[in-house]
N, C-alpha and C positions, 0 to 999 in steps of 0.2 A: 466504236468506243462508246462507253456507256454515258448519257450525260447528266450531267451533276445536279442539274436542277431535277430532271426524273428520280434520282437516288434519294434526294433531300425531298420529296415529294411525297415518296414512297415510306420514309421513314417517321416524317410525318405523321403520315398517316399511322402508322404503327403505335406512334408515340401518343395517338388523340386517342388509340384504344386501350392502352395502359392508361394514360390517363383517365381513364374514363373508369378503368375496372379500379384505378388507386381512389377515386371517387365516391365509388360505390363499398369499396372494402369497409367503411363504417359500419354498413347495414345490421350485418350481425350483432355487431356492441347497441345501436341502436334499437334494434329487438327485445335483446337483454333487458335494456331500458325500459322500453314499453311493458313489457310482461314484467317486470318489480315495480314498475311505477318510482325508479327513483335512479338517481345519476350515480349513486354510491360514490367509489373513489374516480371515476372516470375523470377528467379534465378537459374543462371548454378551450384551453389555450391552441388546441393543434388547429381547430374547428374554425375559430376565429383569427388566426392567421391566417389559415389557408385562405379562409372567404377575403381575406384584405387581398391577397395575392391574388386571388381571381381578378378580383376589382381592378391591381394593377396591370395584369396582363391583357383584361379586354382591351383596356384605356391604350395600352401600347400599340395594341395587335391593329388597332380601329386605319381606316389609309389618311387619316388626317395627321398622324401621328407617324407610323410606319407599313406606308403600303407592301403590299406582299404578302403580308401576313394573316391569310384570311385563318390557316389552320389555327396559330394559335387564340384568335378571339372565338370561334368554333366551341374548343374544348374546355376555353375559360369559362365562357359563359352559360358553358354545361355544370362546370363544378361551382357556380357561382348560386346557380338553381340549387343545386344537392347542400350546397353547407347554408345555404339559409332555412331548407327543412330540418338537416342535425341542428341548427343549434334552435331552432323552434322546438322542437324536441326536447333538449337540453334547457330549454327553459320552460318548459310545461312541467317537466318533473323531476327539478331541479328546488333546492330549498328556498325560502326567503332571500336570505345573502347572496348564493349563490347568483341568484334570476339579478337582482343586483348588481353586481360584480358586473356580469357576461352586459348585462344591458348599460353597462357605463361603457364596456371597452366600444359594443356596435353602436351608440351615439356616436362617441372619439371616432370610430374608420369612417363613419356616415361625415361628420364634418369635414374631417381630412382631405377628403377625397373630390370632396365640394369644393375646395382651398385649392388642389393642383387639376382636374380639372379649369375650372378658372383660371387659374395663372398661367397654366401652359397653352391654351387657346387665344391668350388676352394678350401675354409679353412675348412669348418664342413664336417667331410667322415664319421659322423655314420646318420642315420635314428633319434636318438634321439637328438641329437644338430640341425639336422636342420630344424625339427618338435620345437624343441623351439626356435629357433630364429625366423623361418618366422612367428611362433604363437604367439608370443610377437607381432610381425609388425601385424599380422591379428590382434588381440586385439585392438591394437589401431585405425585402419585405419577403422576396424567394428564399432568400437564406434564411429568415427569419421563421418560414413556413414548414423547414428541411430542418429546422435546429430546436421548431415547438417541442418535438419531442425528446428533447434531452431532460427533460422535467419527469419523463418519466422515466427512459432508462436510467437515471439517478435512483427512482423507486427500487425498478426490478434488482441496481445493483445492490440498495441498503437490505430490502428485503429476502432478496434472490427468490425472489418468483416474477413470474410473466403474466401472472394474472390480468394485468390491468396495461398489456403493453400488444393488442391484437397484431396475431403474425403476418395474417395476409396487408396488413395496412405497412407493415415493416418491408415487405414481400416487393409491393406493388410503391414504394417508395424508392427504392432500391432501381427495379426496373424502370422508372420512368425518370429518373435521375439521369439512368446512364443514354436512354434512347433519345431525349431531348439534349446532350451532351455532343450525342453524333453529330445530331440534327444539325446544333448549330455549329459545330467543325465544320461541313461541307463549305458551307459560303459565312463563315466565321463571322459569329456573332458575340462579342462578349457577355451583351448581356445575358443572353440564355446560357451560353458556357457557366459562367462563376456559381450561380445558385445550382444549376441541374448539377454540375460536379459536384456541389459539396453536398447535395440531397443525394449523390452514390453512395457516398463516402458513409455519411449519418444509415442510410439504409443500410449500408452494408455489417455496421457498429450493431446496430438493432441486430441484425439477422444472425449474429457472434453471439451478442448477449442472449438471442433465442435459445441455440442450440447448446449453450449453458447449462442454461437456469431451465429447460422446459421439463427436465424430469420430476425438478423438484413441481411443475404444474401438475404430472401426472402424480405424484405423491400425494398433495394434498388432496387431488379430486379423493383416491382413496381412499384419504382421511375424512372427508365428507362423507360419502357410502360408509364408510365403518361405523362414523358418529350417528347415521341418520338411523342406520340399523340398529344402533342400541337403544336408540329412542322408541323404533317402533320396537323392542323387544321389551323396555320398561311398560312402555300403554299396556302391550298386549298381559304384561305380568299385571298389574293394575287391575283390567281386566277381570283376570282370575281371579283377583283376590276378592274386590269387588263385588262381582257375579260370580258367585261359585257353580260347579255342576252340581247339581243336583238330581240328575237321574240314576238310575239303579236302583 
C-alpha cells in the first residue's frame, strides 16, 4: 500500500517546481522592461501580493509555527528572492508616481508583517493558535495573490487583447493552484486548500480569456509589422526625394 506521507512528499516536491517555474514566468515581461527601460501598462499589484504571500507562507512554513513544513518555506523563500528583484525592477523603471505608489504599499507589508510576527510569537505559545492565526492571514493574502490578477483580466476583457496579461504566468498559476490543492488533500489542510483552489479556478479563467482574445494579439503584432513597414517605406521614399540619383 502506498503511503500517504510519500505521495504528499512526492507532490510536494512537484508543486516546489511549478512553483518555482510560476516564479520565474515574469522573466520575459521583466526583459521587455529592461530593454524599453519603462513599465508601460504592466502592474506592480500581482508582484507585490505575491511578495506579501511569500512573506506569509515562510512565517507559517517556519516549525515554530507549523512543523513539517519544511517544503513550503523552501519555495516561499525562493519566490520571496525573485519578487523582490521584479519589483526592484519595477521600480528602477517605473515613473515618479508609480516608484511612489509601489514604495508605500512595500513599507505597509514591511510593517504588517513586523505587527504579526510579533504578536504571534508574543500572545499565541501553542503550535496550534499560531498555525491558525497566520493560516487565516495566509488564506487571505493567497487568495489575495490568485485574485491580483483580475485587474488585469478586466483589461484583456475591456480591450480584448492579452497584450498585458503573460500566458505562461496564467499557465503556471493555473498548475500550481491545482498541485498544491492535492498537496494539501492528502493530510487535509485548509489553509493551503482555500487559496490554492481558488488560484485553479482564477488560472483557469485567465487561460479561457487567453484562448479568446489571443488572435486578436496575433492581429495586432500584424498591425505593427504593417505600420513599421510603411514607415520604413515613407524614410526610404524621403530618401529619394531627398537625395535624388544622379547617375547616368
Amino acid at each position: 500500500m502506498v503511503n500517504p506521507d510519500t505521495v504528499r512528499n512526492i507532490v510536494g516536491i512537484i508543486g516546489n517546481v511549478i512553483s518555482f517555474g510560476l516564479f520565474l514566468s515574469p522573466m520575459p515581461t521583466f526583459y521587455m522592461i529592461w530593454k524599453k527601460r519603462a513599465v508601460e501598462h504592466f502592474s506592480a499589484v500581482p508582484y507585490v501580493a505575491t511578495l506579501l504571500n511569500c512573506m506569509m507562507w515562510v512565517l507559517y512554513g517556519l516549525p515554530i509555527v507549523h512543523p513539517n513544513s519544511i517544503l513550503v518555506v523552501t519555495i516561499n523563500g525562493v519566490g520571496f528572492v525573485l519578487e523582490s528583484f521584479y519589483l526592484t525592477m519595477f521600480l528602477i523603471y517605473s515613473t515618479k508616481a508609480q516608484r511612489i505608489k509601489v514604495g508605500m504599499y512595500l513599507l505597509c507589508e514591511i510593517v504588517f508583517m513586523a505587527v504579526v510576527i510579533s504578536c504571534v510569537l508574543t500572545l499565541a505559545h501553542t503550535h496550534e493558535k499560531r498555525s491558525m492565526i497566520v493560516g487565516i492571514l495566509c488564506i487571505i493574502f493567497g487568495t489575495c495573490m490568485y485574485a491580483a490578477p483580475l485587474s488585469v483580466m478586466k483589461r484583456v476583457i475591456t480591450t480584448k487583447s492579452v497584450q498585458y496579461m503573460p500566458f505562461f504566468l496564467s499557465l503556471t498559476n493555473f498548475l500550481n493552484g491545482v498541485c498544491w490543492s492535492i498537496y494539501a488533500s492528502i493530510h487535509f489542510d485548509i489553509n493551503l486548500i482555500i487559496p490554492n483552489g481558488l488560484g485553479a479556478l482564477f488560472g483557469a479563467i485567465q487561460l479561457i480569456l487567453y484562448g479568446i482574445y489571443c488572435r486578436n494579439k496575433v492581429e495586432e503584432m500584424n498591425e505593427d509589422v504593417k505600420e513599421k513597414e510603411a514607415e520604413y517605406g515613407e524614410i526610404q521614399m524621403q530618401r529619394g526625394i531627398n537625395h535624388p540619383n544622379t547617375t547616368g
